[in-house]
N, C-alpha and C positions, 0 to 999 in steps of 0.2 A: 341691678347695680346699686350701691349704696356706696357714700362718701368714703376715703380711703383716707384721708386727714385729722388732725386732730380737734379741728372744728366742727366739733358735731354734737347734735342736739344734746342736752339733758331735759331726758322728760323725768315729770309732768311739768316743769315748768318754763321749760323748751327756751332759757339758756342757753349758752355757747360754753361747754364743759373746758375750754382751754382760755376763754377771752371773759364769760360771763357776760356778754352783749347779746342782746336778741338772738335768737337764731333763724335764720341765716344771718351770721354778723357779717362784715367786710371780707376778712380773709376766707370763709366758709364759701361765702357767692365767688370769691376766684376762682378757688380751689375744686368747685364745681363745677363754673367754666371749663376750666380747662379738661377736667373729667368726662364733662360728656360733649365734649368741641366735636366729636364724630357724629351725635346724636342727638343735637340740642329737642327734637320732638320729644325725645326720652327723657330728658332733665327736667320739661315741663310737667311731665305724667310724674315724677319723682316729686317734685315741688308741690304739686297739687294732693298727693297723696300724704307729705307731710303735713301738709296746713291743714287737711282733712283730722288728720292725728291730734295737731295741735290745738283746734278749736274743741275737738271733744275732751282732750282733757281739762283744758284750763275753763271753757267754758259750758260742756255738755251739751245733748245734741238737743232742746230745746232753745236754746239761747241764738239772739240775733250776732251776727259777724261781725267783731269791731272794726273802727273806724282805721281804714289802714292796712289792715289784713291782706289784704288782692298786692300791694305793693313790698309791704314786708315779704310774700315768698313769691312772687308770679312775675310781678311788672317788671322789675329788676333784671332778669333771668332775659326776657325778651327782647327788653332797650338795648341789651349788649352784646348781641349777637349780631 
């Protein structure tokens, strides 16, 4: 399953390619809600596999996890369910 919105990442700098907000910006985290509202376990395997993506490229895979990371794609995702 991948986002079916216009809110979705631009890598490598993992932007919001319609809002240029972070990615997951506001409308992204809805529109993914309501995406996988059948399978919210699923959304979290999605999310984590993103942020996976997204630390390698902006940071590479020696580098420690900024500050904020777990809440930018994961914490979110959980609270709202």
């Amino acid at each position: 399953m991948t986002p079916t919105g216009k809110h979705i990442p631009n890598r490598p700098t993992w932007s919001c390619r319609a809002c240029g907000e972070p990615w997951p910006c506001a409308t992204a985290r809805t529109e993914l809600l309501a995406e996988f509202q059948a399978a919210p376990s699923a959304l979290t395997v999605y999310l984590a596999a993103q942020m996976y993506d997204a630390l390698t490229d902006l940071y590479g895979h020696d580098q420690r996890r900024p500050p904020g990371w777990h809440d930018r794609f994961l914490a979110w995702a959980r609270r709202r369910r």
